[in-house]
VEXGUMI-326670 format. One record per atom (N, C-alpha, C): residue in three letters; x, y, z. Coordinates in steps of 0.1 Angstrom, whole numbers, plus 5000, padded with zeros to 4 digits. Example, Ala and Ser with C-alpha at 12.3 -4.5 7.8 and 13.67 -1.06 7.14 Angstrom:
BEGIN
ALA513249435078ALA512349555078ALA513249675078SER512849785071SER513749895071SER512950005079
***
This chain:
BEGIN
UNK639573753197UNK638273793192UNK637973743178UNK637073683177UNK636173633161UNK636273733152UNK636573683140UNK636373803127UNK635373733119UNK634573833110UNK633673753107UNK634173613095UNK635173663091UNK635273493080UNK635773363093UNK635673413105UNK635673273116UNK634973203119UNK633873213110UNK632473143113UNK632273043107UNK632072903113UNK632072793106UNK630972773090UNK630072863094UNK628572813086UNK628572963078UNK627372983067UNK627873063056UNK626273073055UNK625873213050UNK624573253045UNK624373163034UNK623073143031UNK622473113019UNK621473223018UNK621573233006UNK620473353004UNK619773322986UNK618373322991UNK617473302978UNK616773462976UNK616473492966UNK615673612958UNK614273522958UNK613473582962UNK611573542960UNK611573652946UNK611373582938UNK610773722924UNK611673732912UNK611673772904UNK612673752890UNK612173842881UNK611173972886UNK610674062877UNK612374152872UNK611774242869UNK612774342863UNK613574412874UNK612974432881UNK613874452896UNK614174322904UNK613474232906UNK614174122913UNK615474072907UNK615374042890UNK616173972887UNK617674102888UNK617074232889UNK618274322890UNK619274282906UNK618374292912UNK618874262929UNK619274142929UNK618874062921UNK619973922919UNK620873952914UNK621273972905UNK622774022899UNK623474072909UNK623074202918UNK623974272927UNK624074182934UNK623274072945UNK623974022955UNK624473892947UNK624373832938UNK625273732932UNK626473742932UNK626673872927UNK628373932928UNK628673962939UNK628173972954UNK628674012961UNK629173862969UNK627673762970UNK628173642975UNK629173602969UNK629973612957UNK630973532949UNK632273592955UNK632173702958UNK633373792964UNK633373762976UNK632773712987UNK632873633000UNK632173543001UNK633373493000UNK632873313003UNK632873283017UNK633573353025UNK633573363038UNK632373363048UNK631473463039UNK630273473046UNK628973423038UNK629373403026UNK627773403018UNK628173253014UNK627473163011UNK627273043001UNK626973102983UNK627673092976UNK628273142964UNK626973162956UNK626773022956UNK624973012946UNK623673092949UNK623773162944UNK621873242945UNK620373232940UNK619973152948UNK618473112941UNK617773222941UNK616973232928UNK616473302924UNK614973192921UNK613973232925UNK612473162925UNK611873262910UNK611673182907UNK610673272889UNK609573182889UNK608673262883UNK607473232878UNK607373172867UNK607173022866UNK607472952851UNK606972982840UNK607373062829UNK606773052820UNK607373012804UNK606772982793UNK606972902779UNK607573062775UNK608873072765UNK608273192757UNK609973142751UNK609873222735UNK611173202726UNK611973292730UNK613173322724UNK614173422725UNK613273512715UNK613073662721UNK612273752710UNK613573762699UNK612673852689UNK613573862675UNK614473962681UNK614274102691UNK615174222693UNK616274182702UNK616274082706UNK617473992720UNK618373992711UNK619474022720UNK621073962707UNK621273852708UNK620273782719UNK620773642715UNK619673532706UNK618873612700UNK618273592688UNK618673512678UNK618373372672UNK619573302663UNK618373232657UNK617773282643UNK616473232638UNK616773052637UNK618073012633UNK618572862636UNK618172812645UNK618372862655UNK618172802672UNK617172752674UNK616772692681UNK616072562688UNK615272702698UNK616172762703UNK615572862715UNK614672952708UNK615373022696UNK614973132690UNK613073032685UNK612972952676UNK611972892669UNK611372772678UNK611572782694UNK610372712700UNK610372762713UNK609172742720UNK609172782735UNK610072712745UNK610572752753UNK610672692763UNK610872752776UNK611072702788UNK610772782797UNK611772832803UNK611172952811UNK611873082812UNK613273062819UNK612472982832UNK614172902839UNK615272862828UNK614772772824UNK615872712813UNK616672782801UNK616072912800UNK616972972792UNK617673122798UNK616873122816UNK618073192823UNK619173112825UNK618873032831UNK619772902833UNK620972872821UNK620672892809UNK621572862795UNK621872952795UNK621473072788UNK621773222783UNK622773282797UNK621873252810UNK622573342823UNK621973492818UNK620773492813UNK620073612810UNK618373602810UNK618273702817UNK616573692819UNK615873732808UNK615873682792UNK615073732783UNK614173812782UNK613673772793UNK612373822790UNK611973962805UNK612573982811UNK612174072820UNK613874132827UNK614374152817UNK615674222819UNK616774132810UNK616274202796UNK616774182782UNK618374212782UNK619574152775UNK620474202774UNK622074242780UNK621174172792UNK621774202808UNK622774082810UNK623774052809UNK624273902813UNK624373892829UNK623973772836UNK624073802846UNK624973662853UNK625573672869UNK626373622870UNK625973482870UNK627073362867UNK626673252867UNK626373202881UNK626673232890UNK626073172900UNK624573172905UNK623873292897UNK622373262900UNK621773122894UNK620773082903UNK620072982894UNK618872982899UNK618172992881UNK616673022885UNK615972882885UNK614672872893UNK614172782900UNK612572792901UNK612172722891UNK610572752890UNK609672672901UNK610572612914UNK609872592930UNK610172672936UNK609372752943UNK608972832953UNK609372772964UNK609072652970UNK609072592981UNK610672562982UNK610972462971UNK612372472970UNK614072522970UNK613172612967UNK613872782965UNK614472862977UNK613772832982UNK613872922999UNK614172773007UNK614372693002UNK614672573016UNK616172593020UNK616372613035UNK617572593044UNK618072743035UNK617472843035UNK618072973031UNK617673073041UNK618973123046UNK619273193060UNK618673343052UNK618573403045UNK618773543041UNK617573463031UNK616773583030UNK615673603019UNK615273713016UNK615473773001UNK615073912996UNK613773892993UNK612373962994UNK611573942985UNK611374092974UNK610774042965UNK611074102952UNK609674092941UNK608674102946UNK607374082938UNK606474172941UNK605374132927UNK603974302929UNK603474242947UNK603174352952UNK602874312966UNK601374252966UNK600674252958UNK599574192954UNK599574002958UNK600973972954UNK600773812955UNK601573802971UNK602173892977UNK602673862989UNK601573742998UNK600073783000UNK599573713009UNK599573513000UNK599373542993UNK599273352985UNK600773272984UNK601573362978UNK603073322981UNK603473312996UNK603473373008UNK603873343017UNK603073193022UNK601973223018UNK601073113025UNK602272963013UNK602272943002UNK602772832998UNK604572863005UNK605272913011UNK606072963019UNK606372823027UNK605172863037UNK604772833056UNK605272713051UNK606072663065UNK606572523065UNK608372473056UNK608372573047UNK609372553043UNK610772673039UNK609972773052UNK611372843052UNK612072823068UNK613072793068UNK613872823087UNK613672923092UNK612572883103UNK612672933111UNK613173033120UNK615073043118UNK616073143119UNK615873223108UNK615573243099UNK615773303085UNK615273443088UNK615673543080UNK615873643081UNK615773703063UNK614673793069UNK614273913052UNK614674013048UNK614774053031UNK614574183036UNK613174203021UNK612374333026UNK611774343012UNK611874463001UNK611974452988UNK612474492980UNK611374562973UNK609974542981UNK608574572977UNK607974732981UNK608574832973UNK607874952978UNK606674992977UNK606175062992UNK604575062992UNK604375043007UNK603375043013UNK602674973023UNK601475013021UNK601074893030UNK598874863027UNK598674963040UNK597375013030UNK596675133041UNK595175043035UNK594475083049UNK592775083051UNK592675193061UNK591275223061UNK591075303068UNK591475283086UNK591675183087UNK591575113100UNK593075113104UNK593975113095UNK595575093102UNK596375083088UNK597875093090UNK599075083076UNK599674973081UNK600374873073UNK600974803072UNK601874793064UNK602974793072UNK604274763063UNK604574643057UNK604774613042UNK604974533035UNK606074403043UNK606974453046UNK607774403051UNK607274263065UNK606274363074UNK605874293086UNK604674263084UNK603974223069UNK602974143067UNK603374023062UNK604874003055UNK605373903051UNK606473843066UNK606273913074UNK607373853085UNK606373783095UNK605273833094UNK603673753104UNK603473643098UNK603473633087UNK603173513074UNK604173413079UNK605573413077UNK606373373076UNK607073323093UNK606673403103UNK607073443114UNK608473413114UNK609273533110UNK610773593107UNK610473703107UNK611973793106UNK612373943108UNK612373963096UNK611874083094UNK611974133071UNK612274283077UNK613274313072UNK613574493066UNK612874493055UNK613674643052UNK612974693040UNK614474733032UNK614374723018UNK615474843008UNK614374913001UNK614875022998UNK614075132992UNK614875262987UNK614675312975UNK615575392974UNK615375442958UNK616075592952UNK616075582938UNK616475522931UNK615975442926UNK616575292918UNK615875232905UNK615975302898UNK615475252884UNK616375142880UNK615375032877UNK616174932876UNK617174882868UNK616874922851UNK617874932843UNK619375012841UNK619175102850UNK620075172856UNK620975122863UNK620775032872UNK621274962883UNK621574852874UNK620774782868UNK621674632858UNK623074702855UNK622274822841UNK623574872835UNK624474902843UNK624674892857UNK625874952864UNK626375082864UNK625275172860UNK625275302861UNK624775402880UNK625775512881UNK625775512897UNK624675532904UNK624375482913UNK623075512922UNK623175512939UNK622275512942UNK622475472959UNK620675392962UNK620875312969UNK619575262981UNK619775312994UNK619075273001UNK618575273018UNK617975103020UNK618975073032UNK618074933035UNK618274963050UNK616774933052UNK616574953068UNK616474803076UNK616974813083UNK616974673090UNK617574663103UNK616774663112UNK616574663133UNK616974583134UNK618474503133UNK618574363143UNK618074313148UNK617174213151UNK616274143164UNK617274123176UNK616574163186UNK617974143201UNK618474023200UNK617473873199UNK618273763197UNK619273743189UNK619373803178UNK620773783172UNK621673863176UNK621873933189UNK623174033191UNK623673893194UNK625273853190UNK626273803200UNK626673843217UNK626573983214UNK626674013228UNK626273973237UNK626273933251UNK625773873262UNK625374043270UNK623974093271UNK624074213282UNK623874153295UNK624974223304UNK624574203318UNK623574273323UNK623074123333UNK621874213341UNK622474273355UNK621074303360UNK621374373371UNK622074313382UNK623074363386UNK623574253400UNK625274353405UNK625574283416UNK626674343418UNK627974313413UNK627974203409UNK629374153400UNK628574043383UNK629774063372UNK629674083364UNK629073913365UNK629573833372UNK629273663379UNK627573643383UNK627073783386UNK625473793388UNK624873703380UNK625273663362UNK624873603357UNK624473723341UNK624273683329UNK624473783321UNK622973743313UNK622373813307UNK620973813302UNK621573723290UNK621373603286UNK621373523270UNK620173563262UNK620873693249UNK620073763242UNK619173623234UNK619973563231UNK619573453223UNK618373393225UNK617873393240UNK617073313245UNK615773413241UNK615873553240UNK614873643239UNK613773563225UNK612773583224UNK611973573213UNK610873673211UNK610773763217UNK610073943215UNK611174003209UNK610474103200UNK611274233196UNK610374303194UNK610374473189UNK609274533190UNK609274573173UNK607874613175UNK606874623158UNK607574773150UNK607274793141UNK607874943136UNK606775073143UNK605875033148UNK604875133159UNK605575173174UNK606575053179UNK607475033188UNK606574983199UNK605774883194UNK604974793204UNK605174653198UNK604974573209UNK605974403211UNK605174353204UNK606074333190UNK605274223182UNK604974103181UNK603974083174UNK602873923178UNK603773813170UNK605073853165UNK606273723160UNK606673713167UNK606973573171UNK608173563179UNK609573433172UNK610373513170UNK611373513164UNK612473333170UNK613073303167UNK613873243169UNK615973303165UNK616773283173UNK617873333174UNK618473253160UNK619373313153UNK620273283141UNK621273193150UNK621773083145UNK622872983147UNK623973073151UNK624873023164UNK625973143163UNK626973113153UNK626772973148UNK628072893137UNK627873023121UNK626673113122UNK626773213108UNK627073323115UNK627473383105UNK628173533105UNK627073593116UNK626773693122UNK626173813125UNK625373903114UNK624173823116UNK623373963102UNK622874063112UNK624074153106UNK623974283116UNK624174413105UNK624274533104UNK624174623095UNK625374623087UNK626874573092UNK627674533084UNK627374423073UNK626774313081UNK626674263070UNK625774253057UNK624874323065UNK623874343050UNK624074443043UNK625374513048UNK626274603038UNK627074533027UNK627474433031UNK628574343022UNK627374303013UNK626674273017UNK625274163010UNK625074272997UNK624774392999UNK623874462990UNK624574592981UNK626074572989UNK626874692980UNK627774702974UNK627774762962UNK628574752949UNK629274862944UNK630374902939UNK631075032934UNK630275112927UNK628975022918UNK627675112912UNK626675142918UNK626675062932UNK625275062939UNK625275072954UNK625575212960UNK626075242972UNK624675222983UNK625275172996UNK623975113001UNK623975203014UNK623375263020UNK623275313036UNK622475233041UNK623075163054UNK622075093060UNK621875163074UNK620175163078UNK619475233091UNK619075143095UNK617975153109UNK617275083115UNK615775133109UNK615675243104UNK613975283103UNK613375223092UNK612575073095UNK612275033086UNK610675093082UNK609875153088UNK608675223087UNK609075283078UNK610075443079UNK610175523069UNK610675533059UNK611775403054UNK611775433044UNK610875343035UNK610175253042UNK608475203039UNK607775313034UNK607975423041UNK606375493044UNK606975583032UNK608375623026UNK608975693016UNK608475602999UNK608675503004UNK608475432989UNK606675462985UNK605975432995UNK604775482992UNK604475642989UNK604875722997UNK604075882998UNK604575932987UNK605275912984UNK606175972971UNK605476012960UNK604975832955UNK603875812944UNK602875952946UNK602075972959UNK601376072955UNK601576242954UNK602976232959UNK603976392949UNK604176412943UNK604576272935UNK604676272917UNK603376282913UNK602576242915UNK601476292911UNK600976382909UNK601076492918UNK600776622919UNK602076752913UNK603076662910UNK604476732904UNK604076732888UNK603376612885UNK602976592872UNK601876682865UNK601076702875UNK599876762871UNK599876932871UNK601376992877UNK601177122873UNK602677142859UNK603577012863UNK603877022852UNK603377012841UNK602076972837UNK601576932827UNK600477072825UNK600477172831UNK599877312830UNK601477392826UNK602677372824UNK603577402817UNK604077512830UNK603577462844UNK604277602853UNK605777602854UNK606377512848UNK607677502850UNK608577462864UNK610077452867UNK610477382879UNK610477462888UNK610177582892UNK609777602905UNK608577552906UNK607477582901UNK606177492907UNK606577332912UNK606877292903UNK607677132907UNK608477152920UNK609377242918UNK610077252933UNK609477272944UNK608477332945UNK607077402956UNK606577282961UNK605777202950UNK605077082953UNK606276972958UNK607276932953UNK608376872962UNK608676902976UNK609077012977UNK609277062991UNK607977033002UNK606877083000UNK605677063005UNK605176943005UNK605876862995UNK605476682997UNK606476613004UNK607676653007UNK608576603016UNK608376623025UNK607876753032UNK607476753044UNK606476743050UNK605376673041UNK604076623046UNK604476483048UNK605076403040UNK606376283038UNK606576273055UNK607576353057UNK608476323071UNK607076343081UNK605976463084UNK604776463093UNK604576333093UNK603776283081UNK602876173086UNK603576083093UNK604876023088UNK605775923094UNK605775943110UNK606076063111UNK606076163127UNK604676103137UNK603876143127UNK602476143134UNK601976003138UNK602175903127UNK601675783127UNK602875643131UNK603875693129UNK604775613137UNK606075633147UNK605475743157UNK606275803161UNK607575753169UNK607675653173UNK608275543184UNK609375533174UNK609275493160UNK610675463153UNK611075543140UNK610575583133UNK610575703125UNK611075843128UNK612375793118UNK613175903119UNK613376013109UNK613476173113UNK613176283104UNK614476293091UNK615676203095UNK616676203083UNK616276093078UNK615176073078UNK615075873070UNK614275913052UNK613576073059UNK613076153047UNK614376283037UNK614776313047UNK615776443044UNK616976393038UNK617576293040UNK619276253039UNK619076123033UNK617876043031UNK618575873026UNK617875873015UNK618575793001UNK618075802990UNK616575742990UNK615675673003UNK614475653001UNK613675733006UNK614175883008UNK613075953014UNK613576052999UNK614176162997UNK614176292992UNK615076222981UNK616076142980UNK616176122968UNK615376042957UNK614275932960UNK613475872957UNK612275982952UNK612276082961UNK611076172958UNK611176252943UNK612776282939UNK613176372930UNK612876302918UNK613676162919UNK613776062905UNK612176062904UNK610876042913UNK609676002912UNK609076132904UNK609676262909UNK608976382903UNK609876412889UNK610876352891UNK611176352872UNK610876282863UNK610676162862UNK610176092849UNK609675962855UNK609175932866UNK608475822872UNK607375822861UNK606475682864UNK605775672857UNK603875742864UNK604175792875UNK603175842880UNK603076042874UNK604576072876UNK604476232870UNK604276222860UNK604776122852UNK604176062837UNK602776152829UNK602576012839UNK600775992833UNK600076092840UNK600576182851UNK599776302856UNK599876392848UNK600976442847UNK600976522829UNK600376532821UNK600476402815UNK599676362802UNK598276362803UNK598176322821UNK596176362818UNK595776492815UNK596676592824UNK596276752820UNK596376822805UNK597776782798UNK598076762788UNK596876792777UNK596176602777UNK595576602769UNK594176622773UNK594176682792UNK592776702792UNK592176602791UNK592476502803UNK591776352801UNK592376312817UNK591176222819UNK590776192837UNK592176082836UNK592676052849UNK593975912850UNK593575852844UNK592475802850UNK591675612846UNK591675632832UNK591375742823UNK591675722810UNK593275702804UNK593875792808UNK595575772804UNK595975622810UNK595175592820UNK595775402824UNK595375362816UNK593975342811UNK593575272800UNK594275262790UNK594975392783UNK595775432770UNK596875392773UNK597575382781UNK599075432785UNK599875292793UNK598375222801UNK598975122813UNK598174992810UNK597374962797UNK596674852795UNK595574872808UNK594974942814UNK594175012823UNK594774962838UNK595874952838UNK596374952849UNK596975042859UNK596375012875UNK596275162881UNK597775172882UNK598075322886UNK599075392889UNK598975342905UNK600075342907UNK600375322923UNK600075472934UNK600275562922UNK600675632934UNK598475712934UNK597875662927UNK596475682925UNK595875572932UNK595975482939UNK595475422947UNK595975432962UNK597375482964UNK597975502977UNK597375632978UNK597075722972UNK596075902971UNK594875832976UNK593775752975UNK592975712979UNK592875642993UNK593575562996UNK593875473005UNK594375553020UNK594975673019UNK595975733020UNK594875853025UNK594175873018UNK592875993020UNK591675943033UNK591575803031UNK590675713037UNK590875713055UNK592775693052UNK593075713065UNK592975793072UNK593475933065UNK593376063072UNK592176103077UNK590976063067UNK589976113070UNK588876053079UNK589475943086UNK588675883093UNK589275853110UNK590776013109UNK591276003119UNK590776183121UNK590276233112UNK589776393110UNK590976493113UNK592476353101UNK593476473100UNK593776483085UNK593176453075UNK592976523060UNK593276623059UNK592876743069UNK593176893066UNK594776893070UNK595376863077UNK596576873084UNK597376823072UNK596776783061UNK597876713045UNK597376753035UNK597376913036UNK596876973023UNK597576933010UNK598576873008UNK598876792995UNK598376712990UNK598376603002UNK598176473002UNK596376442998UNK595776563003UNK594076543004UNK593876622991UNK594876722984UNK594176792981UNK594476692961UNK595476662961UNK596476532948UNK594776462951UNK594276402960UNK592876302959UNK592276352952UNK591876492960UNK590576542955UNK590576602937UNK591776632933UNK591876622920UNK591476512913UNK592076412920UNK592076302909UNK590276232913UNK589576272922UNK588376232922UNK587176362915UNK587976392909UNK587376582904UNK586476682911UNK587076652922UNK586876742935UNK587776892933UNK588676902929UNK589077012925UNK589777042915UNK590477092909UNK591077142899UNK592277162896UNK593077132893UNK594777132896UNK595177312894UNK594377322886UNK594577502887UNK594877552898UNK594377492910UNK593277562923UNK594677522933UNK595277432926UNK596577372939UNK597277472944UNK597577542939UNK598377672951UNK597877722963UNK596477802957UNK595577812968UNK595477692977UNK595477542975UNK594877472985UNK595877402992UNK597177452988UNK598677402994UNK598977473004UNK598377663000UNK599377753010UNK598877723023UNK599777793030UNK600077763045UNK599977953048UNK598977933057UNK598978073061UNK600178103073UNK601078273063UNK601878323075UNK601578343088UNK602278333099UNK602178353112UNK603578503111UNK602978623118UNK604178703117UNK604078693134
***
């Protein structure tokens, strides 16, 4: 029987993104590719956005002599020298094997494994400079919490970059502040990822009377189904059998670290649909903490947003969505806790009541007027419900809008939360 270091051929794997979390998620799987060489190809491309900038004065690698310190130059070139991202994860040394790479196209050529790692904003323009130059076997995951809602349908981040690309993309999601995770301080993720049937090794037999009937070649399949659990409009190509099996084991090796414990599922919807709903709990965690009711009210609104959390997933993607994807994995109920303690959404919900001043003013103050996530997913999120005439059925979720559109009054949230007893 094959073990996995019997495999002739070896992942490659590039990072799309080099923000503060991408370039974090490079460090972890750099270290892990360097520890199996068996299965990973050692070097980690990392794709960055090129830009000019000096070593600031607060960097310890600050050297007013230096050539780097006293002129621009670009950002690759002094990850590349330093082995440190100056400028979007200061301080951090990171392994030498990454190498940053200001081609996109480049970047991802002949790379079996691809993380993406960017504002989901540029997903649709980046994939499009993508097309053509990723393999066709290649295989995702995304690192992008959130999904797009319109009134008309949700889409998972993940399977708008896997239609783009036509490949398989999971999702990671989970409490993970990023500096936390550089610093190697303890945490956990969730990475969800469905094997596509073409990549099982296994041969299933079909129907017949002896096993000689002939055996279904998974490989040859090119359907798998959508996170709705209807046949998706990609059609996939099978992974080389000469690489490892990217199966849940291995995207365990890929992503896990003694500081960064990983559980891998199949439900890539929910812990999608966790990274988004969240935002709008913290929001509403913020806004009575900012009336000074203290942690049971926090805890009320938590509880009552987790389990509007797990409904909707229920409701709207029933086929694959699962009720411990909210309850038990760090991207459902642990993600929700870290978000209602110091996220930057309970933040600035606070601070509006606080100082008695609307969001869009605290973004303006607070965010260079930049929205809050979890104030645009409240909207988007409202849009949907209410043009399915199930808004009432998410007295949280409708009621966190109607605040922030001064429809009501965060005073008034108890009353518009309770749930009338049944004796």
């Amino acid at each position: 029987m094959a073990t996995l270091g019997a495999y002739e051929g070896r992942h490659k794997v590039t990072i799309v993104g080099s923000g503060n979390w991408g370039t974090t998620i490079a460090k972890v799987i750099a270290e892990n590719t360097k520890e199996h060489p068996d299965l990973f190809e050692e070097n980690v491309q990392m794709w960055v956005y090129e830009e000019e900038i000096t070593i600031p004065e607060a960097s310890k690698l600050h050297d007013p002599s230096s050539e780097y310190s006293k002129e621009k130059h670009k950002l690759t070139t002094l990850i590349n020298h330093f082995h440190e991202n100056v400028k979007y994860l200061p301080n951090i040394a990171l392994p030498h094997n990454i190498i940053a790479n200001p081609s996109l196209q480049d970047s991802v050529k002949d790379s079996t494994i691809l993380i993406f790692n960017l504002p989901h904003q540029f997903i649709d323009k980046l994939c499009d400079q993508m097309k053509g130059h990723v393999l066709s076997y290649a295989r995702g995951v995304s690192c992008i919490k959130g999904v797009s809602v319109s009134s008309e349908d949700i889409k998972l981040f993940s399977e708008s970059i896997g239609e783009k690309l036509e490949i398989y993309v999971g999702a990671l999601s989970g409490a993970n502040i990023a500096n936390e995770v550089a610093l190697e301080k303890f945490s956990e993720t969730t990475v969800a990822y469905d094997p596509p049937p073409m990549d099982s090794r296994s041969a299933t037999p079909k129907e017949g009377r002896t096993p000689q009937a002939s055996e279904l070649d998974l490989t040859q399949i090119t359907e798998h189904k959508d996170s709705k659990g209807f046949k998706s409009r990609v059609r996939l190509t099978a992974q080389p059998s000469e690489l490892p099996p990217l199966d849940h084991r291995l995207i365990h090796t890929l992503f896990h670290r003694p500081y960064f414990h990983v559980h891998v599922v199949s439900d890539v919807a929910g812990v999608s649909l966790g990274g988004a709903l969240k935002n709008i709990v913290a929001l509403a965690a913020g806004f009575v903490a900012g009336l000074g009711w203290g942690d049971n009210a926090k805890a009320a609104i938590m509880r009552i947003g987790l389990l509007e959390m797990r409904k909707f997933g229920k409701m709207f993607f029933e086929n694959s969505v699962r009720t411990a994807t909210f309850t038990e994995e760090s991207a459902g109920v642990a993600d929700l806790i870290t978000s209602c303690s110091g996220g930057r959404n309970f933040r600035c919900a606070k601070m509006s009541v606080e100082r008695k001043m609307s969001i869009a003013e605290v973004e303006k103050s607070e965010l260079n007027g930049q929205m809050l996530q979890g104030v645009s997913t409240a909207q988007e999120v409202y849009g949907f419900l209410k043009a399915r005439g199930k808004q009432n059925e998410f007295p949280l979720l409708t009621s966190t809008y109607r605040i922030l559109q001064g429809e009501a009054k965060v005073e008034d949230l108890p009353a518009l939360v309770a749930k009338p007893n049944e004796f």
